[in-house]
C-alpha positions in Angstrom: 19.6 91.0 126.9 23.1 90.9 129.0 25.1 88.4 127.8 26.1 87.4 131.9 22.1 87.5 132.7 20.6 83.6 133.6 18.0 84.0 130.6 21.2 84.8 128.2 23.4 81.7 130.1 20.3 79.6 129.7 20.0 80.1 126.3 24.2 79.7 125.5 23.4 76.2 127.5 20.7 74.9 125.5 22.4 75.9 121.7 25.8 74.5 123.1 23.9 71.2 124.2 22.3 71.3 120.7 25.3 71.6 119.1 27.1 68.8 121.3 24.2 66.2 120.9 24.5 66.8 116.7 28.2 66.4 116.7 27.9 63.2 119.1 25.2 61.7 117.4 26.7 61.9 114.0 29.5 59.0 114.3 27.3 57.0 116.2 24.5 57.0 113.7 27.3 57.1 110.6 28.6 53.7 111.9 25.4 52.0 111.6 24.7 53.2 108.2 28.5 52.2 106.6 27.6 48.7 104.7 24.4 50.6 103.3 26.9 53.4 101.9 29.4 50.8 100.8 27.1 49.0 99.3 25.4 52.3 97.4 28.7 53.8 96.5 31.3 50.8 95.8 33.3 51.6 98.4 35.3 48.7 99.3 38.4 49.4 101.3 37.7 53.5 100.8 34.9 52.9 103.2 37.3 53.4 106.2 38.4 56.8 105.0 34.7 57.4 105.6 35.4 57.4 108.9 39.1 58.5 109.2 38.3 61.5 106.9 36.3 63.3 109.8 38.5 62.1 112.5 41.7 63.4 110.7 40.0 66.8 110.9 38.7 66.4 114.8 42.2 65.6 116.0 43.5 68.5 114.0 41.0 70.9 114.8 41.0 70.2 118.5 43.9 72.1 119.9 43.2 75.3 117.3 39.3 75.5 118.2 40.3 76.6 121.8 42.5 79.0 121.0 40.6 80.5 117.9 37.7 81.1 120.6 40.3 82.6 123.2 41.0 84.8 119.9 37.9 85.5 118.9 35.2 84.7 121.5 32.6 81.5 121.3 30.1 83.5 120.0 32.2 83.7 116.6 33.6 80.3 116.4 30.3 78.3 117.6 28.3 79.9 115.1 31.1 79.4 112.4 31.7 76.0 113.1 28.0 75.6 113.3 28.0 76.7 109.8 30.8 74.6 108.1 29.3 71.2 110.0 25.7 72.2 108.5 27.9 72.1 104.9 29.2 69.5 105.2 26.2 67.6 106.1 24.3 68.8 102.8 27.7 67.6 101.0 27.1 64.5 102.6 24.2 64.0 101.8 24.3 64.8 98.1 28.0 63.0 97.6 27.7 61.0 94.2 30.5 59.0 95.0 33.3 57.7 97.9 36.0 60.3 97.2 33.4 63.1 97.6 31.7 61.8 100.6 35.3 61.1 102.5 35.9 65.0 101.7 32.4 65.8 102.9 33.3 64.1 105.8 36.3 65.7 106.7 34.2 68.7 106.5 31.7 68.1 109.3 34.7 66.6 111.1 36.2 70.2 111.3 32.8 71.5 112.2 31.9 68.9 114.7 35.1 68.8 116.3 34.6 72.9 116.7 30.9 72.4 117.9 32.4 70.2 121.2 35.1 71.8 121.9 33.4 75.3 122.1 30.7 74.0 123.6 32.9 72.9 126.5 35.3 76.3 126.8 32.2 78.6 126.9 30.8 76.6 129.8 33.7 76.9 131.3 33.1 80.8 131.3 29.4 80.8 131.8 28.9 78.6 135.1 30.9 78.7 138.1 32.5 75.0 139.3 29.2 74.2 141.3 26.3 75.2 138.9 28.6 72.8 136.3 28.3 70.1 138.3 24.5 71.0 138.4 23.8 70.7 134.7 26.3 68.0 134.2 22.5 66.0 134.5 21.8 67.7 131.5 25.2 67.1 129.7 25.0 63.1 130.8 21.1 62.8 129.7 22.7 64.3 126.0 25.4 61.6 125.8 23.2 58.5 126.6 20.2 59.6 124.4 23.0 59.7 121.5 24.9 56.5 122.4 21.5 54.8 123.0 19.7 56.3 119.8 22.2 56.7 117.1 23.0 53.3 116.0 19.5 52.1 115.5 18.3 55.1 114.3 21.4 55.4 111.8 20.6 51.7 110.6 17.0 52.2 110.6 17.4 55.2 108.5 19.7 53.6 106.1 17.3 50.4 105.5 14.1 52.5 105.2 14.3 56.3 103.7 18.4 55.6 102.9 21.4 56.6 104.2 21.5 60.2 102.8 18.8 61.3 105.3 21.4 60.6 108.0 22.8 64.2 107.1 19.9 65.8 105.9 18.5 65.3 109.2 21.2 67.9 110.9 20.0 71.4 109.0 17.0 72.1 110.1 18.3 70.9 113.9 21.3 73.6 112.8 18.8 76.2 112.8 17.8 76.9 116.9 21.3 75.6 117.5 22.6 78.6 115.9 19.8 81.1 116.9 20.4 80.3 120.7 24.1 80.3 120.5 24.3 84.0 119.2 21.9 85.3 121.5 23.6 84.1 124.8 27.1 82.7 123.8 29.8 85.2 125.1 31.4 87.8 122.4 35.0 88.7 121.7 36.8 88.5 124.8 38.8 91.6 126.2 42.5 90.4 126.4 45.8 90.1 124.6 45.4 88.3 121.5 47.5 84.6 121.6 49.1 83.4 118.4 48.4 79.7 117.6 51.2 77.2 115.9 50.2 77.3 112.9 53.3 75.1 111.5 52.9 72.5 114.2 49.0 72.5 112.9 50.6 71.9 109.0 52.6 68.9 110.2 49.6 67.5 112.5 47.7 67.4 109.0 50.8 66.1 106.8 51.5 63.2 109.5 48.0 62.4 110.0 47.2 62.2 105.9 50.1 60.3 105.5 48.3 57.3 108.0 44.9 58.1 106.3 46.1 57.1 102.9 48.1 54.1 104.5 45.1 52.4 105.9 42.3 53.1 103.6 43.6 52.9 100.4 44.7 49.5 98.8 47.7 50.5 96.5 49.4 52.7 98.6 49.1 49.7 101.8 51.2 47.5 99.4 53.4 49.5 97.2 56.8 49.0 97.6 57.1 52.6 96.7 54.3 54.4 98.4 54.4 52.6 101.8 57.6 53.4 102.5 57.5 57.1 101.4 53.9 57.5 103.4 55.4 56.0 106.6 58.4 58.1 106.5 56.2 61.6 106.0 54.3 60.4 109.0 57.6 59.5 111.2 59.1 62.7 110.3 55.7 64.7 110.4 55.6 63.3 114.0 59.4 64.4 115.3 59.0 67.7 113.5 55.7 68.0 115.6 57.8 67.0 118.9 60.5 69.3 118.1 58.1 72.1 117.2 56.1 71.8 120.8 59.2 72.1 122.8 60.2 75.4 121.4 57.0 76.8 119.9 56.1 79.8 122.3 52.3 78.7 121.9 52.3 75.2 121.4 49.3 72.9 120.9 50.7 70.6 123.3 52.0 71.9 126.2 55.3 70.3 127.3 54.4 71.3 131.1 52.3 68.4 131.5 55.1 65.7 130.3 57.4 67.3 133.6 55.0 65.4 135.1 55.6 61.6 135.1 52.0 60.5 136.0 50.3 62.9 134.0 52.5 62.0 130.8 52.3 58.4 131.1 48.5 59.0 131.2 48.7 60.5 127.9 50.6 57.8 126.6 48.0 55.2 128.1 44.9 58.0 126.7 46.8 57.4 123.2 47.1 53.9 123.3 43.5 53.1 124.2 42.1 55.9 122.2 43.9 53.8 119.3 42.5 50.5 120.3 39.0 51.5 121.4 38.2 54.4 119.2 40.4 53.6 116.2 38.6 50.2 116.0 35.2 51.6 115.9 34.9 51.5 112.0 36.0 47.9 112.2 33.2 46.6 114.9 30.6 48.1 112.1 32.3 45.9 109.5 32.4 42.6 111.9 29.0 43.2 112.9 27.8 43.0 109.0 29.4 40.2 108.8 26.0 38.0 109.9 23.6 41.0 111.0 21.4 40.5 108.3 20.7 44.4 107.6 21.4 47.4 108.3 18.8 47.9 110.5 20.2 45.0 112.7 23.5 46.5 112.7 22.3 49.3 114.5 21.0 47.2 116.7 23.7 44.8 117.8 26.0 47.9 117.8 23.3 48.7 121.3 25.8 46.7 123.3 28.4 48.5 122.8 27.1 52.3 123.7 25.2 49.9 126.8 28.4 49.0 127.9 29.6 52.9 127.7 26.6 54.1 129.4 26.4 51.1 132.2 30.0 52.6 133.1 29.5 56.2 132.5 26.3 56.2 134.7 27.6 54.2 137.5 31.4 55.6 138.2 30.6 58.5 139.4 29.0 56.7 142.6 31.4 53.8 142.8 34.3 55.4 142.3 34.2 58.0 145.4 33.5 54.4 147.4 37.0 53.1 145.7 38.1 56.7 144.7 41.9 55.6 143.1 42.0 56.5 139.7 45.1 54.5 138.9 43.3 51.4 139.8 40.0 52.6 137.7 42.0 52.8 134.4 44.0 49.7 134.5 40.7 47.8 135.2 39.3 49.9 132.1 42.3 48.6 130.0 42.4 45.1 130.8 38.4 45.3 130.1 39.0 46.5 126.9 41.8 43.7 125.9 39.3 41.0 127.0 36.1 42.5 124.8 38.6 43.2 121.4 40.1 39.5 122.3 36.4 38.3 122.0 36.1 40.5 119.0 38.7 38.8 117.2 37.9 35.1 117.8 34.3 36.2 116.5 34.6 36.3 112.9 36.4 32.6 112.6 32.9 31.3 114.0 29.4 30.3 113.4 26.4 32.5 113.1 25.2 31.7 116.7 28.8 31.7 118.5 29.5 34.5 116.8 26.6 36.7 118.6 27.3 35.1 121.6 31.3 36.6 121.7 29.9 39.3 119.8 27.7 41.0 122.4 29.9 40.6 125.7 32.5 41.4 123.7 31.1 44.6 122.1 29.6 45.5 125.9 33.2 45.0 127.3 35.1 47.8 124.8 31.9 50.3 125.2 32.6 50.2 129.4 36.1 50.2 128.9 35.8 53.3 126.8 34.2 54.7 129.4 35.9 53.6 132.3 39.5 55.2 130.8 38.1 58.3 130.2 37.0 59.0 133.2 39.2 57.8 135.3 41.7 59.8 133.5 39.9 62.7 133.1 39.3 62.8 136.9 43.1 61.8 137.8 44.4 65.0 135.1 42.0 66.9 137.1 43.2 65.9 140.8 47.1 65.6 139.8 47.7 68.7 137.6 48.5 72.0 138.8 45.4 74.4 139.0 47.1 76.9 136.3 47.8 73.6 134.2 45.0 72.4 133.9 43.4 73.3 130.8 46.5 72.4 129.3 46.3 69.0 130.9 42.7 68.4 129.7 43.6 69.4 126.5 46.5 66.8 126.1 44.4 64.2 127.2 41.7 64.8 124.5 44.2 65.4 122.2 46.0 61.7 122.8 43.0 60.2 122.3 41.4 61.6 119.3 44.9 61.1 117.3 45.1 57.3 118.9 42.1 56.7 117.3 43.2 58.3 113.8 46.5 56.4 114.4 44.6 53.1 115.1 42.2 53.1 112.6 45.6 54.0 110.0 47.6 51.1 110.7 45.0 48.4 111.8 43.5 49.4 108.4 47.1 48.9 106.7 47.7 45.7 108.8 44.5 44.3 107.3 45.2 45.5 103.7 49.0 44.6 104.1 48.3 40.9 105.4 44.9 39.5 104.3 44.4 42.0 101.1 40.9 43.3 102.2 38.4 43.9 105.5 36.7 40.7 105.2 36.4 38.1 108.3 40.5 37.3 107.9 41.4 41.1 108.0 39.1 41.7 110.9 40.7 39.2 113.2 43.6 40.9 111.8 42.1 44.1 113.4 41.1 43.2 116.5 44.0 41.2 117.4 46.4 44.3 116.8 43.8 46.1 119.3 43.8 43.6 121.5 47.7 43.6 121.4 48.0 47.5 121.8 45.2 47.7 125.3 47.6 45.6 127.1 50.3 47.7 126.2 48.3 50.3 127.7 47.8 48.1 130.4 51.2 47.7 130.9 52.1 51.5 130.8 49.5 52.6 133.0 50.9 54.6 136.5 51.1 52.2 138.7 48.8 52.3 142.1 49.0 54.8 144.3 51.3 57.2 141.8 48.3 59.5 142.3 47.6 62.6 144.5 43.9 62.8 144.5 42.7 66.4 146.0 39.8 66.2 148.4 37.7 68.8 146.4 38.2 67.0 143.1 34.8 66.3 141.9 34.5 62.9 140.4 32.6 63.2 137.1 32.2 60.5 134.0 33.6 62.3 130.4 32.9 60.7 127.2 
């Protein structure tokens, strides 16, 4: 079978959307499950690692996976990565304590993170613009039965067989995954090999370690020793990294798109909501136990979050080529998101019954600003960069946000430990008052309106 025939491209489709819908699903339905693991295992403040572990590894992973596939072809690196997620899911699963289940993590993080991003450059090579905008359907029907599903099915799991199954669950689903992506994924493409920053990759690791440690781990938040040696390996990990992109002849992060003064304040902004949004997921799974009662009701109040993402998501495509300025999209997104981590924060310091009822809007409010940001950026990268720019562009973007969120979920984990001694209801407002703090600083930064040139051939499509 010809690897450019419709029955081959077909095939690459449905193991990429495999792939995509096991790495999406696997946070979602994590999150649900975390007081049943911290309960199991003793976890205490190590729990957040849980969850830092496999995003360290994503935001690292992300700019290499492209290029290894540029290097290699898809075929290679989706059925690798395919491989090293399934591992690291049967680590998971059989992890007799924290400190191996935050490595196993870390593990199907790198996998994961490979899974997506492959997923997305070998569609890129498959379809032509128009037939992607045909099966974005497909790609959108993915993404809301995973934001929909995994959080009660990962607290359902967790109260009834236990939370291990959570990982089991993702071999056998590894299997036609991997089957269908060898049989129609592109091979080893013929061009010029690229080499890839390999030192700028050892300092992205180094840095982001350095914040892991700082916000999961109790000691090393207070030492008057460790704190200050951890902060500065993460300061100078960072300007090294700078320093290293603006003179690396393949860098990870293209200077070309900070030339750009829209486009690199969007980064910034992508950063800083990534940081309060995504790095404050962990912590909304924590508030919620708080009076949830369960596990299984966890997963269930953690609905109006991924209702909010999907109410957005669904709807912006259709609104926004009625009110097509993208500026004006993302600042709404950000000062959405303040308001739903402000109500967040008051939350804890209340009854059970006021608590739901700030709870839920609140939760709703940071799922749709999620949404709102990403898209709207996603769609103004796409309109405002240069055509030969903008995979680079995209690239940044994703980038921004994945290490906000590792950045995030560092330091409002330290602020916590630093301030209050532990995640308990004090450490949490703690939390989401910091979040609050850092979306309207996003806010704030976001390119003013009408700083965008919007194309009139830029399709307007929703990105999670």
């Amino acid at each position: 079978m010809h690897a450019n025939s419709p029955r081959a491209r077909n095939l690459a489709f449905a193991g990429v959307l495999l792939g995509m819908a096991m790495a999406q699903l696997d946070g979602l339905v994590v999150a649900a499950a975390l007081p049943s693991i911290a309960a199991d295992l003793h976890a205490g403040s190590g729990l957040v690692a849980v969850t830092a572990a496999g995003l360290l590894t994503t935001t690292v992973a992300t700019p290499l996976h492209g290029r290894l596939g540029d290097l290699y072809g898809r075929r290679a690196l989706f059925a690798i990565t395919l491989l090293i997620f399934a591992a690291g899911s049967a680590w998971c699963a059989a992890a007799p304590d924290i400190g191996s289940l935050i490595a196993a993590r870390a593990l199907q993080g790198l996998g994961g993170s490979g899974l997506i991003v492959t997923a997305m450059s070998a569609l890129g090579e498959l379809f032509d613009r128009d037939e992607l905008l045909r099966r974005q359907g497909w790609q959108t029907a993915v993404f809301a039965a995973a934001s929909v599903g995994g959080p009660p099915l990962g607290g359902l799991i967790a109260a009834g067989p236990g939370w291990r199954w959570i990982f089991l669950i993702n071999l056998p689903l590894c299997v036609p995954a991997l089957v269908l992506g060898l049989r129609g994924l592109p091979r080893k493409p013929s061009r010029a090999k690229e080499r890839f920053d390999v030192f700028g990759s050892v300092l992205l690791v180094v840095g982001g370690s350095a914040l892991v440690a700082l916000g999961s781990v109790d000691g090393l938040a207070t030492s008057p020793l460790w704190t200050p040696m951890l902060a500065a390996a993460a300061v100078a990990s960072a300007v090294l990294f700078v320093r290293r992109q603006r003179s690396a002849a393949s860098p990870l992060i293209s200077p070309k798109v900070f030339a750009d003064r829209v486009l690199a304040r969007s980064v910034v902004v992508n950063g800083l909501a990534g940081a309060a949004l995504y790095g404050t997921y962990t912590y909304v799974a924590l508030l919620v136990a708080l009076g949830a009662g369960g596990a299984a009701r966890t997963g269930l109040v953690l609905i109006a979050m991924t209702a909010g993402q999907l109410a957005l998501s669904a709807s912006f495509s259709v609104l926004a080529r009625k009110r097509p300025r993208m500026t004006a999209w993302a600042r709404f997104g950000c000062a959405l998101g303040a308001g739903g981590l402000a109500l967040c924060a008051v939350a804890p310091a209340l009854d059970d019954a006021a608590r739901w009822m700030a709870l839920l809007p609140g939760l709703f409010a940071m799922g749709a600003a999620f949404a709102v940001c990403t898209a709207a950026y996603t769609v103004l990268g796409q309109s405002r960069a240069a055509r030969e720019n903008i995979g680079v562009t995209m690239g940044s973007l994703t980038f921004a946000r994945q290490a906000g969120g590792l950045l995030g979920t560092a330091v409002f984990g330290w602020l916590a430990l630093a301030t209050t001694g532990g995640l308990e209801a004090p450490g949490l407002t703690v939390v989401f008052v910091a979040a609050a703090g850092v979306m309207i600083a996003a806010w704030c930064t976001s390119p003013a309106r009408g700083a965008e040139a919007v194309t009139s051939s830029g399709a307007v499509s929703s990105s999670s």
